[in-house]
CHARMM internal coordinates of N, CA and C (Angstrom, degrees):
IC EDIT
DIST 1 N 1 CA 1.4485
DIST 1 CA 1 C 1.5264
ANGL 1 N 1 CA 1 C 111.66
DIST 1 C 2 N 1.1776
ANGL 1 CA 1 C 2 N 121.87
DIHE 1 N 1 CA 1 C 2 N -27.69
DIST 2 N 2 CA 1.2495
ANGL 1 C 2 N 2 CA 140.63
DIHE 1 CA 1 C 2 N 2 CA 166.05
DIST 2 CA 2 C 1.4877
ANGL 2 N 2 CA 2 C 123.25
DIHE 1 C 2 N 2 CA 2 C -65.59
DIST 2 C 3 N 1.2986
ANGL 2 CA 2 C 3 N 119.86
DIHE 2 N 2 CA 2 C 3 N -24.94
DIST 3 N 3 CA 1.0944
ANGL 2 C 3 N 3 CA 119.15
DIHE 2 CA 2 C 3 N 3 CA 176.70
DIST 3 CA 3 C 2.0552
ANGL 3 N 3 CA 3 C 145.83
DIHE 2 C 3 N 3 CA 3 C -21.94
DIST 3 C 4 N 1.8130
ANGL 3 CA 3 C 4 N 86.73
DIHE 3 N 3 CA 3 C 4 N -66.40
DIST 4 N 4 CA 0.9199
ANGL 3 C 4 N 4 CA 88.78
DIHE 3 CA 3 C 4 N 4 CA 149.96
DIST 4 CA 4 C 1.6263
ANGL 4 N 4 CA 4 C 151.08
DIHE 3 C 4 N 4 CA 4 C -57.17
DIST 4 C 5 N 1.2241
ANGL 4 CA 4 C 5 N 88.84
DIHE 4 N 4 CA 4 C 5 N -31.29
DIST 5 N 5 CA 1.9606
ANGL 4 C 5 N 5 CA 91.76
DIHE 4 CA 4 C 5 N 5 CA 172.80
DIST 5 CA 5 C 1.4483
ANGL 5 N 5 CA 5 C 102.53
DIHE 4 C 5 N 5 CA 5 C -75.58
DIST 5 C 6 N 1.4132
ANGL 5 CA 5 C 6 N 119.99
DIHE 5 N 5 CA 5 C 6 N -47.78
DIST 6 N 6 CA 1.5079
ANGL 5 C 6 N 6 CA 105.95
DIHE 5 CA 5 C 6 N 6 CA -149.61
DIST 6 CA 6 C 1.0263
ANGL 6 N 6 CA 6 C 115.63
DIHE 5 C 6 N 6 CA 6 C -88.27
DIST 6 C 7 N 1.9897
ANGL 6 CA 6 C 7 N 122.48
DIHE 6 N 6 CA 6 C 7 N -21.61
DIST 7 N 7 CA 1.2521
ANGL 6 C 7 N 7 CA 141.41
DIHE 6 CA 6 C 7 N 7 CA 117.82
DIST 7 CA 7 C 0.9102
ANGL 7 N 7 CA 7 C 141.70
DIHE 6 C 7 N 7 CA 7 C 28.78
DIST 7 C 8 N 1.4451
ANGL 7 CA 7 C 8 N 117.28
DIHE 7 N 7 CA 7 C 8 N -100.94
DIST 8 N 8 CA 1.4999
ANGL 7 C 8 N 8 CA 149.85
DIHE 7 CA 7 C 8 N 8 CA -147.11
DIST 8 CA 8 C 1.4340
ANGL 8 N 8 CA 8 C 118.51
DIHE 7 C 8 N 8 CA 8 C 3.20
DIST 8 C 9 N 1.0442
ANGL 8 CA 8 C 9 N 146.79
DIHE 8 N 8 CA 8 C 9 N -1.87
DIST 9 N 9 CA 1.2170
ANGL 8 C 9 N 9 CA 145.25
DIHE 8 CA 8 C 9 N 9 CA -167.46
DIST 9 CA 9 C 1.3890
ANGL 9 N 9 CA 9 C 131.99
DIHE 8 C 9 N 9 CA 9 C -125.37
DIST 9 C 10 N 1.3956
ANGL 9 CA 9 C 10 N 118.23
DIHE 9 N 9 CA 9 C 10 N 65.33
DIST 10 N 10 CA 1.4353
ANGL 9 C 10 N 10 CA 133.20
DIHE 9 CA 9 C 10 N 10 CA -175.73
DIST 10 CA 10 C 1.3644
ANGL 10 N 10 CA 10 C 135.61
DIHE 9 C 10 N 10 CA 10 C 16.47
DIST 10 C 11 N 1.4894
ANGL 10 CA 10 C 11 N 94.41
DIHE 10 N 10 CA 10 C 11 N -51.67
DIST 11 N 11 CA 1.6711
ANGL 10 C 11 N 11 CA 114.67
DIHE 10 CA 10 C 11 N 11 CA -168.58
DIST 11 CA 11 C 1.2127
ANGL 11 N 11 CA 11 C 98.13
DIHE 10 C 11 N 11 CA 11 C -104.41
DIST 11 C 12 N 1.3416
ANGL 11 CA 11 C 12 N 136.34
DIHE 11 N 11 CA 11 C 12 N -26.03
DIST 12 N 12 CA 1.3689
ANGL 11 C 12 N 12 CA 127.26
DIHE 11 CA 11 C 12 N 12 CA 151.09
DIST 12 CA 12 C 1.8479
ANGL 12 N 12 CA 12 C 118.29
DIHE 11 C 12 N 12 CA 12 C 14.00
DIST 12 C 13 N 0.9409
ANGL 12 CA 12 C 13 N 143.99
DIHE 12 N 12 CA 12 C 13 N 65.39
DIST 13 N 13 CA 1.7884
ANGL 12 C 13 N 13 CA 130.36
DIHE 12 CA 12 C 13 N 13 CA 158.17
DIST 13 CA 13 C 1.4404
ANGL 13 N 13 CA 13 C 111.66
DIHE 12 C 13 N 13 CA 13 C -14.70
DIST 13 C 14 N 1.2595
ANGL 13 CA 13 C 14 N 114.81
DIHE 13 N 13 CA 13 C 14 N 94.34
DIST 14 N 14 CA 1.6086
ANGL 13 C 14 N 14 CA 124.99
DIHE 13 CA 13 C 14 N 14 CA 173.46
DIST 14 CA 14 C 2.2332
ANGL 14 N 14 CA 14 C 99.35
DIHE 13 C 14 N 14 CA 14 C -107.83
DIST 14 C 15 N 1.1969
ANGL 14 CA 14 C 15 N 96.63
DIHE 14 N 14 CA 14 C 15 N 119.67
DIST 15 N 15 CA 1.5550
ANGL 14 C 15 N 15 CA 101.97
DIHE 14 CA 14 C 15 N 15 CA 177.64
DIST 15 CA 15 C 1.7385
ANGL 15 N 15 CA 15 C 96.01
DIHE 14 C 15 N 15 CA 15 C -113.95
DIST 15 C 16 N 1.2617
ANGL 15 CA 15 C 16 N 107.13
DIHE 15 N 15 CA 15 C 16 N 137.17
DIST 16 N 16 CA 1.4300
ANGL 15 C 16 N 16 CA 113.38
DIHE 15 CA 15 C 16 N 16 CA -171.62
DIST 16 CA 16 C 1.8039
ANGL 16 N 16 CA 16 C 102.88
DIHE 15 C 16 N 16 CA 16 C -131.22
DIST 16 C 17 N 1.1905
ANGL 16 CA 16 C 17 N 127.16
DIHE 16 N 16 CA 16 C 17 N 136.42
DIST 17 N 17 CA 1.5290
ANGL 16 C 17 N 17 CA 154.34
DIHE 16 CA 16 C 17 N 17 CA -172.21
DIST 17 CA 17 C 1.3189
ANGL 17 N 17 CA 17 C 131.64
DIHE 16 C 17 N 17 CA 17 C -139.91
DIST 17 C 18 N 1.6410
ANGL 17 CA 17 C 18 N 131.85
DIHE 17 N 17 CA 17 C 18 N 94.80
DIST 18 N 18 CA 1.1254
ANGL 17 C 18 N 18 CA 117.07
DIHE 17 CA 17 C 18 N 18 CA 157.58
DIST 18 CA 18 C 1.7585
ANGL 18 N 18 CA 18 C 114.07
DIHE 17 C 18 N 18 CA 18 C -119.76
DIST 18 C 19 N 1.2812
ANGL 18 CA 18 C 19 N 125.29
DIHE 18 N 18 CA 18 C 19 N -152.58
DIST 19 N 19 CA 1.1071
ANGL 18 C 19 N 19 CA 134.92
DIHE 18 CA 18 C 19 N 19 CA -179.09
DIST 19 CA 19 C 1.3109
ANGL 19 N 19 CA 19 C 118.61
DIHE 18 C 19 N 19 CA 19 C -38.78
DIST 19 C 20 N 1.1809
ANGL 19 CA 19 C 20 N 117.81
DIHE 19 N 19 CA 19 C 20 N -75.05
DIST 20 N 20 CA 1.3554
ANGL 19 C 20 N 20 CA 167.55
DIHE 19 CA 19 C 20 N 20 CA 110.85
DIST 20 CA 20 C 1.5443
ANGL 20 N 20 CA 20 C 129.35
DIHE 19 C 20 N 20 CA 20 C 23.53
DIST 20 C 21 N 1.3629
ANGL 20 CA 20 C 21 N 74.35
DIHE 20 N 20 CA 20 C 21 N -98.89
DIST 21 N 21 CA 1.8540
ANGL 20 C 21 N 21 CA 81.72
DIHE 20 CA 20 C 21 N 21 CA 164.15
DIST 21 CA 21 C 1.9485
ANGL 21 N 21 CA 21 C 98.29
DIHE 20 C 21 N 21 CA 21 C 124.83
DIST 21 C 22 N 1.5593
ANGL 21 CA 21 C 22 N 98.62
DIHE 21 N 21 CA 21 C 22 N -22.88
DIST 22 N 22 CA 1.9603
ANGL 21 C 22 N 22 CA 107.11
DIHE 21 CA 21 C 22 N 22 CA -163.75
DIST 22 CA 22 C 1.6692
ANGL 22 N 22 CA 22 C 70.10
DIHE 21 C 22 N 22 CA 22 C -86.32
DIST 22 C 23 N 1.2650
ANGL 22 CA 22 C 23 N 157.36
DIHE 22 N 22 CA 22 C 23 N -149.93
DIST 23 N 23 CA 1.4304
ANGL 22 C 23 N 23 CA 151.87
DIHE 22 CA 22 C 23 N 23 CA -128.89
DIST 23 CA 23 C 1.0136
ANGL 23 N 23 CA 23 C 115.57
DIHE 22 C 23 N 23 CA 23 C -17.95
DIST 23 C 24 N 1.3163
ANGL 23 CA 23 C 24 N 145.60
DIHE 23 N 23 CA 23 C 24 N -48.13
DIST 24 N 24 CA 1.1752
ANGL 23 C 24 N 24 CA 135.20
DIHE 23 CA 23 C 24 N 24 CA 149.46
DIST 24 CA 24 C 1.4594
ANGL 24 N 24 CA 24 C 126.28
DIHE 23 C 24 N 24 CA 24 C -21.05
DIST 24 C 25 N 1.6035
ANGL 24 CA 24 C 25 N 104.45
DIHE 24 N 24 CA 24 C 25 N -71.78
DIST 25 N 25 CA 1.4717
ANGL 24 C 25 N 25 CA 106.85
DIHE 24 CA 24 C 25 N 25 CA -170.19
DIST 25 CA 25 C 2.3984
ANGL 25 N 25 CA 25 C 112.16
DIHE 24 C 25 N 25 CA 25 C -75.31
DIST 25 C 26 N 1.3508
ANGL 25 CA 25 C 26 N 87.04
DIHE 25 N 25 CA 25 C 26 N -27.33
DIST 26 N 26 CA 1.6572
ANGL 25 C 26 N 26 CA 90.28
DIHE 25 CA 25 C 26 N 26 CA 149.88
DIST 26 CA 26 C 1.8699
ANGL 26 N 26 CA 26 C 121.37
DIHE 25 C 26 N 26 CA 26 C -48.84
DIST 26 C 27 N 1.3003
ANGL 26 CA 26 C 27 N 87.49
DIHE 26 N 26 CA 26 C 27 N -54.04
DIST 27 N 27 CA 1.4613
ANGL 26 C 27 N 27 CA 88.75
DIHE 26 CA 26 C 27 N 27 CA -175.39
DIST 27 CA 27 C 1.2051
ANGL 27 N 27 CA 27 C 106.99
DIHE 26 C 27 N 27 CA 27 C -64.77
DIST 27 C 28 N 1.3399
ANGL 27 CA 27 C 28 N 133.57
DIHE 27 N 27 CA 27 C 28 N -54.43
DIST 28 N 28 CA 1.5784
ANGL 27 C 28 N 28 CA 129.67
DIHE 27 CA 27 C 28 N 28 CA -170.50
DIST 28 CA 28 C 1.5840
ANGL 28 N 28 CA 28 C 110.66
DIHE 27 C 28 N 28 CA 28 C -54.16
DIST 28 C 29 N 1.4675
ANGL 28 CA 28 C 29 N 108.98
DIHE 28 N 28 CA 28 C 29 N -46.56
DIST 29 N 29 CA 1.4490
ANGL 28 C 29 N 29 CA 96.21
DIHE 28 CA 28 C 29 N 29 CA 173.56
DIST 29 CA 29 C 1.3735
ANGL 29 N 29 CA 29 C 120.56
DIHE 28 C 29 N 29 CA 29 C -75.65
DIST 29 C 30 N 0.9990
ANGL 29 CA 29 C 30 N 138.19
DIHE 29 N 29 CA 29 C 30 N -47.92
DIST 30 N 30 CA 1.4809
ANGL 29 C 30 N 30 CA 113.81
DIHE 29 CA 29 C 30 N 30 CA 158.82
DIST 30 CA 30 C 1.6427
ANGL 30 N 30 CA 30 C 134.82
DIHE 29 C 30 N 30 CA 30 C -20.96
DIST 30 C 31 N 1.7498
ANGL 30 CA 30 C 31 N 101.72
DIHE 30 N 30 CA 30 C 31 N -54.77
DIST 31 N 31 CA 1.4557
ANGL 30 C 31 N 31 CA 104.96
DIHE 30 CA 30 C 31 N 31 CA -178.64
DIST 31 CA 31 C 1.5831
ANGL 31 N 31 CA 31 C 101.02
DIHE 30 C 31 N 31 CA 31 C -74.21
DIST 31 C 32 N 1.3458
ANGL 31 CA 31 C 32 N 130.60
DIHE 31 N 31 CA 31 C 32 N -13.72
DIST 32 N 32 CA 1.4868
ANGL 31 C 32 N 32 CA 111.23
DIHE 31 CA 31 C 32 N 32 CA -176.22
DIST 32 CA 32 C 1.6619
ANGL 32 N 32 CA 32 C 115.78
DIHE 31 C 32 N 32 CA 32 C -89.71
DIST 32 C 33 N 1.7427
ANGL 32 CA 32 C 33 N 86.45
DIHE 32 N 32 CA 32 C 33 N -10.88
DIST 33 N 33 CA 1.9527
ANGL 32 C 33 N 33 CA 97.26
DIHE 32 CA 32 C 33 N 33 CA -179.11
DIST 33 CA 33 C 1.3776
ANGL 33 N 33 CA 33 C 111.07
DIHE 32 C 33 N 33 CA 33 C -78.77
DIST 33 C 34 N 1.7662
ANGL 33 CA 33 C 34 N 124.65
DIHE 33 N 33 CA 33 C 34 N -22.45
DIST 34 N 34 CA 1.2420
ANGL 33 C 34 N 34 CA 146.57
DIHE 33 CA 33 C 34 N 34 CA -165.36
DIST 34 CA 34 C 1.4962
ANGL 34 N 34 CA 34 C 103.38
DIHE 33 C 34 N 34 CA 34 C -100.49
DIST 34 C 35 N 1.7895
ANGL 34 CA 34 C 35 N 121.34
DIHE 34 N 34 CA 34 C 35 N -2.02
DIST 35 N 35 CA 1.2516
ANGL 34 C 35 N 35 CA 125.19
DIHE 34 CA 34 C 35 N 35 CA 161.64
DIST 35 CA 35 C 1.6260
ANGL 35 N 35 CA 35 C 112.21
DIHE 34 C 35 N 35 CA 35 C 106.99
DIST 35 C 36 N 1.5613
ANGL 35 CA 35 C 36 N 119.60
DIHE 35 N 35 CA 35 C 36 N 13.25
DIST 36 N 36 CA 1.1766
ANGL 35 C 36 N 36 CA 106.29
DIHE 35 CA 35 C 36 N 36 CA -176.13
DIST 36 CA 36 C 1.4605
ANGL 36 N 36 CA 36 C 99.32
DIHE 35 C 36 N 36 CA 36 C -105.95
DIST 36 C 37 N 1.5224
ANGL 36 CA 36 C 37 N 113.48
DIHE 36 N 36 CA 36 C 37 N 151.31
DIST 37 N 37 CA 1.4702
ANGL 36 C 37 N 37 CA 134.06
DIHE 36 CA 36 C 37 N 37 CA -142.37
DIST 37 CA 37 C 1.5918
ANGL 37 N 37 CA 37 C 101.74
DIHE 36 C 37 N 37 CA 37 C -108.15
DIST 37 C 38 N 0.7641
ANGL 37 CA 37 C 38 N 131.93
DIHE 37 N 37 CA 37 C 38 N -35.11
DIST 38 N 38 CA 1.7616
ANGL 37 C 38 N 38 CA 143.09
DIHE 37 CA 37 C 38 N 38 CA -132.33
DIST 38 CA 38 C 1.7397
ANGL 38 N 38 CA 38 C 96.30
DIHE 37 C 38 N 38 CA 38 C -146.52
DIST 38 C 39 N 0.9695
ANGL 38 CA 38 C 39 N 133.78
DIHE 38 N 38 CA 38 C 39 N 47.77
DIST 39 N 39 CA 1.4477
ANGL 38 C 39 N 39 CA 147.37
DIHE 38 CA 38 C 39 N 39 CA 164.30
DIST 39 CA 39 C 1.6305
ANGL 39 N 39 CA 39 C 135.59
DIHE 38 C 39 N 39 CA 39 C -86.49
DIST 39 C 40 N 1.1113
ANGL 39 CA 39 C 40 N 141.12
DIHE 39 N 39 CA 39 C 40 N 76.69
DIST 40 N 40 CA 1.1738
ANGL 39 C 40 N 40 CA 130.48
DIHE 39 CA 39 C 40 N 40 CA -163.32
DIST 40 CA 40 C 1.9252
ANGL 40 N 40 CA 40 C 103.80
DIHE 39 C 40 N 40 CA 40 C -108.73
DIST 40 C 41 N 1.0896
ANGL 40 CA 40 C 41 N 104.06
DIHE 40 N 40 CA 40 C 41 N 151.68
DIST 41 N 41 CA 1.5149
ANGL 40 C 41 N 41 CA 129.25
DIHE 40 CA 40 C 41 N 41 CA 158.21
DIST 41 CA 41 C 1.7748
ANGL 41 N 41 CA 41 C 139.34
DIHE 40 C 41 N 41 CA 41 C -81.26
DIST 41 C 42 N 0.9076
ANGL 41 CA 41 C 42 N 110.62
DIHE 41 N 41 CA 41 C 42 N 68.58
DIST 42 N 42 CA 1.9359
ANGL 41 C 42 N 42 CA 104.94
DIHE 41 CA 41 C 42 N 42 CA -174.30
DIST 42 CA 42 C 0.7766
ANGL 42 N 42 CA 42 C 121.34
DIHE 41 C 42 N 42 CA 42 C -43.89
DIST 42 C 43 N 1.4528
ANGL 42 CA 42 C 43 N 140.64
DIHE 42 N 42 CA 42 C 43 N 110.74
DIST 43 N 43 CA 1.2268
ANGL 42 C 43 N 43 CA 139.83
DIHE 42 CA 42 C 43 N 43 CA 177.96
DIST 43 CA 43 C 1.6958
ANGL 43 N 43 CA 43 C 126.81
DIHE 42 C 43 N 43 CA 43 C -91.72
DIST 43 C 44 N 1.1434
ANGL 43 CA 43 C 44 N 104.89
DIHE 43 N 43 CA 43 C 44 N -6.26
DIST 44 N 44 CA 1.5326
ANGL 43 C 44 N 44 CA 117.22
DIHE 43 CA 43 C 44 N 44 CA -166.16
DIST 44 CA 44 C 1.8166
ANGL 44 N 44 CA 44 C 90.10
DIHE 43 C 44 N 44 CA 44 C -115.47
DIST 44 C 45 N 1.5598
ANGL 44 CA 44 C 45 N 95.04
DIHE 44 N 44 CA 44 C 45 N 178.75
DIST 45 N 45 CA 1.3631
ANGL 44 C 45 N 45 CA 118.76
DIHE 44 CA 44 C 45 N 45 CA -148.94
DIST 45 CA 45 C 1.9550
ANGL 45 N 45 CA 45 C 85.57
DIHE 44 C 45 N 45 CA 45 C -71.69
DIST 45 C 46 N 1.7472
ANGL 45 CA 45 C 46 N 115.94
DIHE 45 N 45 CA 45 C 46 N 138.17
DIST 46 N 46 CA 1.9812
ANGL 45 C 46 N 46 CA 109.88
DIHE 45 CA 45 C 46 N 46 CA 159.81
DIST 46 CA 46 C 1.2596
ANGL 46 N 46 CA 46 C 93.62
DIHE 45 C 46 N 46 CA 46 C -39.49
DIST 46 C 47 N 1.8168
ANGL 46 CA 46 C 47 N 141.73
DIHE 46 N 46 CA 46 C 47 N -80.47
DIST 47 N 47 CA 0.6793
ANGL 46 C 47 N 47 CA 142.86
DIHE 46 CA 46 C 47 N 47 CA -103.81
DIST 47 CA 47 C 1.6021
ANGL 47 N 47 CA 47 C 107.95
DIHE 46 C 47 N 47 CA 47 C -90.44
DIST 47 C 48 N 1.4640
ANGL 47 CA 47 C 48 N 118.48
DIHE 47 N 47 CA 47 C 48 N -21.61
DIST 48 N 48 CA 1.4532
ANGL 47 C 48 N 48 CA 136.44
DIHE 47 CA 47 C 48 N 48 CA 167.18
DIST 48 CA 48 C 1.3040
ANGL 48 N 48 CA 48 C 109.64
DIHE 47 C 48 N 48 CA 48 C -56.85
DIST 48 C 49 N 2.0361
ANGL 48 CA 48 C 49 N 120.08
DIHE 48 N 48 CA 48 C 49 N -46.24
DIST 49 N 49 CA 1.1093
ANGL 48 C 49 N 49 CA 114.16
DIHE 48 CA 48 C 49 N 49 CA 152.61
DIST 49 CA 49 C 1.7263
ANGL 49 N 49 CA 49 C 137.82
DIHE 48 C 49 N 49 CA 49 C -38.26
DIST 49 C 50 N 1.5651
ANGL 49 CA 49 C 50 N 89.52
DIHE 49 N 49 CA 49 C 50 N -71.82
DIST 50 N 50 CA 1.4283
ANGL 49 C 50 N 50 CA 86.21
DIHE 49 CA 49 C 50 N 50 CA -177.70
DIST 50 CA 50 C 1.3869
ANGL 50 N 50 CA 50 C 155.44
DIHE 49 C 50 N 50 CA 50 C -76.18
DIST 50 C 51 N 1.8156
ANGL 50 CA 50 C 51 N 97.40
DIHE 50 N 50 CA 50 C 51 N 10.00
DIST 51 N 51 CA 1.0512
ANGL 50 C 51 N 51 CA 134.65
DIHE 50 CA 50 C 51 N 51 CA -173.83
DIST 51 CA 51 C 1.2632
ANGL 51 N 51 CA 51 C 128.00
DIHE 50 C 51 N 51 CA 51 C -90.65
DIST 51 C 52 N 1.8439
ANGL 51 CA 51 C 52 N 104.07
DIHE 51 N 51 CA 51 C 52 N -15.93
DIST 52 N 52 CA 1.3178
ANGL 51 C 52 N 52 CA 122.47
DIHE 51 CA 51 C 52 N 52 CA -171.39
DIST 52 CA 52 C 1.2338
ANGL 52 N 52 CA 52 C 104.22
DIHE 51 C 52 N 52 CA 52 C -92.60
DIST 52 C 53 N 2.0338
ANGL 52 CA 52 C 53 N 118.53
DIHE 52 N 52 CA 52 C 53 N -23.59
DIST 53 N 53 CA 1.3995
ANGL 52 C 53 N 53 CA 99.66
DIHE 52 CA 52 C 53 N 53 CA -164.19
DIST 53 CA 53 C 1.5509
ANGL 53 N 53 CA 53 C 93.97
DIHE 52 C 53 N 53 CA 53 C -100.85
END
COOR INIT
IC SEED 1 N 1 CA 1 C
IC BUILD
């Protein structure tokens, strides 16, 4: 909900993650309807992430 303020910057890289994946991908469309450009959704396991780097 905060987004915008703390935000501000469109093109900003926003990566979004929950359980699931349906709050996540809620969230992205919202923030891309509210104008943000650079939004992605994770669909695979955090831990596949953070394991690689």
């Amino acid at each position: 909900m905060k987004m915008l303020q703390l935000y501000p910057d469109e093109n900003l890289a926003i990566f979004i993650h929950c359980a699931t994946g349906a709050r996540a991908t809620f969230s992205a469309e919202q923030l891309k309807r509210v104008g943000y450009k650079n939004v992605w959704v994770i669909t695979c396991m955090l831990d596949d992430i953070c394991c690689a780097f």
